[in-house]
C-alpha positions as CSV (number, residue, x, y, z in Angstrom):
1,X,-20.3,342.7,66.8
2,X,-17.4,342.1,68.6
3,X,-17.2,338.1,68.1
4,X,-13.9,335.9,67.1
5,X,-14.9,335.4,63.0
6,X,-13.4,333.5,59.8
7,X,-12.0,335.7,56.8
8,X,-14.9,335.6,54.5
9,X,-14.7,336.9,50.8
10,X,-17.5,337.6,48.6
11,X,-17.6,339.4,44.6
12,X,-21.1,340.3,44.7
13,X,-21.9,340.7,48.0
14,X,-24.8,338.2,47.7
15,X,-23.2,335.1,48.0
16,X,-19.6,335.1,50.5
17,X,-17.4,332.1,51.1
18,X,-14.9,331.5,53.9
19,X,-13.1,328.3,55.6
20,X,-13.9,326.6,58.6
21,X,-10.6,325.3,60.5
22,X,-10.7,322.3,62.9
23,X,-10.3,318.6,63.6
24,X,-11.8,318.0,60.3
25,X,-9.7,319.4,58.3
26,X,-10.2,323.1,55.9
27,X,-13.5,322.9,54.8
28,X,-15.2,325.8,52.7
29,X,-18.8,327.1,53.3
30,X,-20.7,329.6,51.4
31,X,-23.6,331.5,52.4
32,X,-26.2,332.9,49.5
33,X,-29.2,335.6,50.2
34,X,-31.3,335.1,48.3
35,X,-34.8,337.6,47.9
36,X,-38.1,335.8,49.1
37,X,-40.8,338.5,49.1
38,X,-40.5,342.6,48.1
39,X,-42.6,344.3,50.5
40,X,-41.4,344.2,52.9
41,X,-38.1,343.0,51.3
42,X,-37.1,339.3,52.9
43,X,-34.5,337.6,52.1
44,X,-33.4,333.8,52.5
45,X,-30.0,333.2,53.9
46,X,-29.2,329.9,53.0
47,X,-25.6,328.5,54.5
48,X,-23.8,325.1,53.9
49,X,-20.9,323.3,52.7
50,X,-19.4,323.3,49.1
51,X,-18.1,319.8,48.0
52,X,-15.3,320.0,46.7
53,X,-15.8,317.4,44.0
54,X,-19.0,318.6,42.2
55,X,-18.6,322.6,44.2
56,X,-22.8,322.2,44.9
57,X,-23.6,323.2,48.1
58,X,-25.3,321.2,51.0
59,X,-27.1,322.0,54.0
60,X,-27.2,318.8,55.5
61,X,-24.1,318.0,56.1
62,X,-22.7,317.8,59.6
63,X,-19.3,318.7,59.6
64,X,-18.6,319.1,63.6
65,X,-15.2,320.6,63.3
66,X,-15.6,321.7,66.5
67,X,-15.6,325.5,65.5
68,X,-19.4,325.9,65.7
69,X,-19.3,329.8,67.5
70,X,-16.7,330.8,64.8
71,X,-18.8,329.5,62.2
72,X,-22.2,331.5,63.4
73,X,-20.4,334.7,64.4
74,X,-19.0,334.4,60.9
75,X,-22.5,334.2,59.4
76,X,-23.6,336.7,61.1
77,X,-21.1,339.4,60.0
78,X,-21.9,338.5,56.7
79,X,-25.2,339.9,57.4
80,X,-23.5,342.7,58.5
81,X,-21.8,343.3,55.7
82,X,-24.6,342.7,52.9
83,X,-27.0,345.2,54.9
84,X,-23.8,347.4,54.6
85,X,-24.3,347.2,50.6
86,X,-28.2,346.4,50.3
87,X,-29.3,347.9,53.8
88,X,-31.2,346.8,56.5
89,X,-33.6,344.3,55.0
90,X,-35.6,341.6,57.2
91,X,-33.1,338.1,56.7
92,X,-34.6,334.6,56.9
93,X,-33.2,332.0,58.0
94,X,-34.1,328.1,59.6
95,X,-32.0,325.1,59.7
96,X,-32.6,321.9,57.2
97,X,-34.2,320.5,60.0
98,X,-35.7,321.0,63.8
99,X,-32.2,320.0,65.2
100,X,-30.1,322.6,63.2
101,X,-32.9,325.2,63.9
102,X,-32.9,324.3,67.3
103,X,-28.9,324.5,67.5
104,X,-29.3,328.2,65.8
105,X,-31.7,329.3,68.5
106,X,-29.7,328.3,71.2
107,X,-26.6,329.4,69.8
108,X,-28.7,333.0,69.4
109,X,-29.7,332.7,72.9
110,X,-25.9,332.0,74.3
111,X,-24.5,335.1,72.8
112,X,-27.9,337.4,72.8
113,X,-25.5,339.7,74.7
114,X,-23.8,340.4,71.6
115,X,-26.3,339.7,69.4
116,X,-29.2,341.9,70.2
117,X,-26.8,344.8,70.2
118,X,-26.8,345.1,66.3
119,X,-30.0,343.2,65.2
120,X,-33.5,342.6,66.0
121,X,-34.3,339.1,66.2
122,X,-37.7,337.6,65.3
123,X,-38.7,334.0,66.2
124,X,-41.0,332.5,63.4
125,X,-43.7,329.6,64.8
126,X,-47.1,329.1,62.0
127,X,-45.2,332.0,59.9
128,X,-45.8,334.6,62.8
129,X,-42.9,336.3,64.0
130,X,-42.5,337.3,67.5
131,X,-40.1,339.2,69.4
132,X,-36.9,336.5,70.5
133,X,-37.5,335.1,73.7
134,X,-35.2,332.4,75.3
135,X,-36.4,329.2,76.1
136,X,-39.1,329.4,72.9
137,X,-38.9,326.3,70.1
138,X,-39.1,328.5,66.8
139,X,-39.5,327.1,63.2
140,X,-37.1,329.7,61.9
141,X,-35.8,333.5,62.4
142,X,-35.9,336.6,60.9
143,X,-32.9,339.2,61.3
144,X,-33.0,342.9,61.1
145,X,-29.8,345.4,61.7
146,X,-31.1,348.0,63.6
């Protein structure tokens, strides 16, 4: 994928950490796989922000430092780089609620371009995936590198 990224940095290439940029301020955010089932292998890609105080992680914060794309494309090239090490394993991933999923499908559909040139992208509604199709309210996603 060819999209405009953050630096991200990971020691274990489970969990990877980067810096979003913007109005807001420097604000870190880590993303953690996690395995949810074995066969097939799944696994949870869980994404949020670290507090700086306590360093726990939330995915309910809204931080809307304006650098939304940059923060997805970075996300996904994580996944890039953790199939690199653990291969091509089905990801998992919804938002912490409808709004955030619905802000991850339609940020899938706006670059799909992109997108679908790497991965297969499932759309989950009553834990049935189906193929990604625009325009679709899903309940959460599963990612595959082709």
């Amino acid at each position: 994928m060819n999209l405009k990224h953050y630096t991200y940095f990971t020691n274990d290439y489970e969990e990877y950490e980067f810096y979003s940029e913007g109005p807001k301020g420097r604000i870190k955010k880590v993303i953690m796989f996690s395995r949810l089932q074995d066969d097939p292998v799944i696994l949870n890609l869980a994404f949020g922000d670290e507090d700086s105080n306590t360093g726990l992680v939330s995915d309910v914060i809204t931080t809307d430092n304006k650098d939304r794309d940059i923060v997805l494309a970075t996300v996904a090239n994580t996944i890039n780089d953790f199939c690199n090490h653990y291969g091509n394993h089905y990801i998992y991933a919804t938002g912490s609620t409808f709004s955030r999923t619905r802000l991850y499908q339609m940020s899938i559909s706006a670059l799909w371009d992109e997108i679908s040139i790497d991965f297969d992208i499932y759309g989950v509604i009553d834990s049935v995936a189906y193929e990604f199709q625009r325009n679709v309210n899903y309940e959460a996603f599963l990612v595959k590198r082709k």
